[in-house]
C-alpha angles and dihedrals in degrees: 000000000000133000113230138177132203136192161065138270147178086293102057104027130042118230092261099064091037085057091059085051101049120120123225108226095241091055102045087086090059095038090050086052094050102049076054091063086049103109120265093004105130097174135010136181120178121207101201107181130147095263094037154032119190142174126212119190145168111213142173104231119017101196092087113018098096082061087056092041085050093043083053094049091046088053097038092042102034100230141113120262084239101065085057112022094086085054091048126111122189123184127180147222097314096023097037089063093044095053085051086055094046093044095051087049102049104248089121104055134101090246105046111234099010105154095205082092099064096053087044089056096037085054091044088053094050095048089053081045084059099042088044090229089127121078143179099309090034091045087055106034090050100047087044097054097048087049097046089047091048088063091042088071098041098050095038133058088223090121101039102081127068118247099177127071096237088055092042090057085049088056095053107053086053088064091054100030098030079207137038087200099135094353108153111217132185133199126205104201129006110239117153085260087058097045100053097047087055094056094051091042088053088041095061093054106283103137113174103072125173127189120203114186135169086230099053086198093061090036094058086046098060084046095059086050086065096018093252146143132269124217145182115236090256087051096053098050090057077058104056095095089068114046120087093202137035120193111183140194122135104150084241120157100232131007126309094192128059137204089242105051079054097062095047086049095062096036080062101054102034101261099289112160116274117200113215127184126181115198090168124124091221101033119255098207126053110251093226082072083081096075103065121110107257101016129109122190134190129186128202090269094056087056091053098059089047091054095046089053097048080052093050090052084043086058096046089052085045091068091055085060100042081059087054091052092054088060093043089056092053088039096056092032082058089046094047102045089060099055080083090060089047094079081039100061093040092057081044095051098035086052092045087052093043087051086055110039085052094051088049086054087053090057105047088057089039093048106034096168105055112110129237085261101053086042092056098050082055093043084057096033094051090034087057093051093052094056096046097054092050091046099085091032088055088045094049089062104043090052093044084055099065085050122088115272093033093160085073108049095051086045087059093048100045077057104037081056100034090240094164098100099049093052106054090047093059091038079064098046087053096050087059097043092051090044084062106043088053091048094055085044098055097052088048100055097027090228120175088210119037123243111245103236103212122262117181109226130222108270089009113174139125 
């Protein structure tokens, strides 16, 4: 079995080739069905945001299931292998399971440390969970990874610092106001930065907002989104004296404040500090406003810097959970080799009961006048025997399963025990139980091909 993942993101493809490659909701159970009919695919899982689409599987021969992951995309999207190949990424094994880690814990987002990618995948696994299209290795590694994630973000400051300049902006004001509770903002113009910083201004407790545009019309529709008011230029600048915060960015060639307007302005309301940030190119305010007592006054560049150090500070977090990603890879390599020793144990177990039971059986026609107490302390006593001396046996090869060369040294102890029996009889018993599983499948889900239920292998690793 090998681990592999498929796909493309905001660093190989522009957003006019991901949106061709984007799932409705309603659509993501049959897609996830039908990636399961793709051939040697065991197990899948897709992660569908705006700024990725990526495929997980667990497949049974690597070499050419990213030609089976690229056959489905063309069907399911409609397009030609040719129009998406060259945006395509494909890792493998090791490096598919890290990207999976990096990815949940936002390492490989465009916003380093954004948390909004480890609900998206969370919600991608259980979906897969509910369509069954997850089995033993997919049940464990994606668990694994939100959890892992999860901690990420609780024993790091990755997520602590803002990285936008809205954010940043945010960020800002806390520092002058301590609080937004009944601060008053307006907004000249009404560009998406502007916007935003609004929203998480508003967000954060600011009330009053007013909105002042070129189109009145545009400008009125921004206000109802925070139930605010909308204003001509003249009529802002009579309002001046009562905001609190001016966020400005109305594409304008000079400045459409002055210096003066601002120090009537604060004449007008006592001096109380007035928060000013210019995200114009070219800049909106006049920097001279700057030097007016109680006003404090940021332009696009300050917010920048502010960004870039937050991501600095991002980047050095980063390196704590790149160091949890190490351990979770050991963690998981150890967990996977010993799915191998799992149909082992059991053939050791079932013969040593089968030893037993028959030796029992022995005993009882051997020994016809013991009573059923009697028989039941040897029952205990023999089964006991029987498990301790397969306990360290049992522990050897577990333990011989995490080292280099595995296959070897399950091979010597399937003959040191004489294994060979009891295998292939639950390798039997598994044939027909999976036979029937797919054949219930089948007649569920009406599939011209069957879904392959997992079934860990013996010396299964990739």
């Amino acid at each position: 079995m090998h681990i592999i993942s498929v796909g493309l993101n905001y660093r190989t493809a522009p957003v006019e080739v991901r949106e061709k490659f984007t799932f409705a909701e309603k659509d993501l159970p049959r897609a996830l069905r039908g990636l399961m009919d793709t051939k040697s695919i065991m197990e899948c899982v897709i992660v569908a945001t705006c700024n990725r689409t990526e495929f997980y599987a667990v497949v049974d021969r690597h070499q050419l299931c990213g030609h089976y992951i690229r056959s489905f995309m063309e069907r399911w999207f409609g397009l030609s292998r040719e129009e998406f190949t060259n945006h395509l990424y494909m890792y493998e094994d090791e490096k598919a399971i890290e990207h999976l880690f990096r990815v949940t814990s936002g390492l490989d987002s465009m916003v380093i440390g954004e948390t909004q990618i480890l609900g998206q995948v969370k919600q991608a696994f259980l979906l897969a969970q509910a369509e069954k299209t997850t089995g033993t290795v997919f049940n464990m590694l994606f668990k694994q990874a939100v959890t892992m994630a999860k901690r990420a973000h609780s024993e790091t400051m990755i997520g602590e610092s803002a990285v936008s300049v809205s954010y940043a902006a945010v960020e800002l004001g806390k520092q002058i106001f301590g609080s937004f509770h009944k601060k008053s903002v307006m907004i000249l113009g009404a560009g998406e930065t502007s916007e935003l910083t609004a929203k998480h201004l508003y967000a954060n407790g600011a009330t009053q907002v007013i909105v002042v545009n070129r189109t009145y019309e545009r400008a009125a529709s921004l206000a109802d989104k925070f139930n605010g008011t909308a204003y001509s230029m003249e009529e802002a600048i009579s309002k001046l004296h009562e905001i609190d915060i001016m966020i400005s960015s109305t594409g304008s060639d000079g400045f459409v404040i002055s210096r003066e307007q601002v120090q009537e302005a604060m004449r007008r309301r006592k001096s109380k500090p007035l928060f000013m940030i210019d995200i114009a190119v070219p800049r909106d305010l006049d920097p001279s406003i700057a030097a007016v007592e109680n006003v404090f006054l940021y332009d696009i560049d300050d917010l920048e810097n502010i960004v870039q150090s937050n991501l600095e500070q991002r980047r050095s977090e980063a390196l704590k959970i790149e160091e949890m990603i190490r351990q979770e890879l050991a963690a998981f390599d150890q967990w996977y080799r010993t799915l191998g020793v799992v149909p082992l144990i059991r053939a050791l177990q079932t013969k040593a009961s089968d030893i037993h039971m028959e030796t029992m059986d022995s005993l009882t026609k051997k020994l016809p006048d013991l009573d059923e107490h009697e028989m039941k302390v040897i029952r205990k006593l023999t089964k006991s025997i029987v498990n301790q001396m397969m306990q360290d046996p049992i522990l050897r090869i577990k333990e011989m399963a995490g080292e280099k060369h595995p296959e070897e040294a399950m091979d010597m102890f399937v003959k040191l025990f004489a294994l060979e029996e009891q295998l292939n009889q639950s390798r039997q018993a598994e044939d027909v139980k999976l036979e029937d599983n797919a054949e219930t499948i089948k007649s569920a889900l009406g599939h011209k091909q069957t879904p392959v239920v997992t079934a860990v292998p013996v010396f299964a690793h990739p």
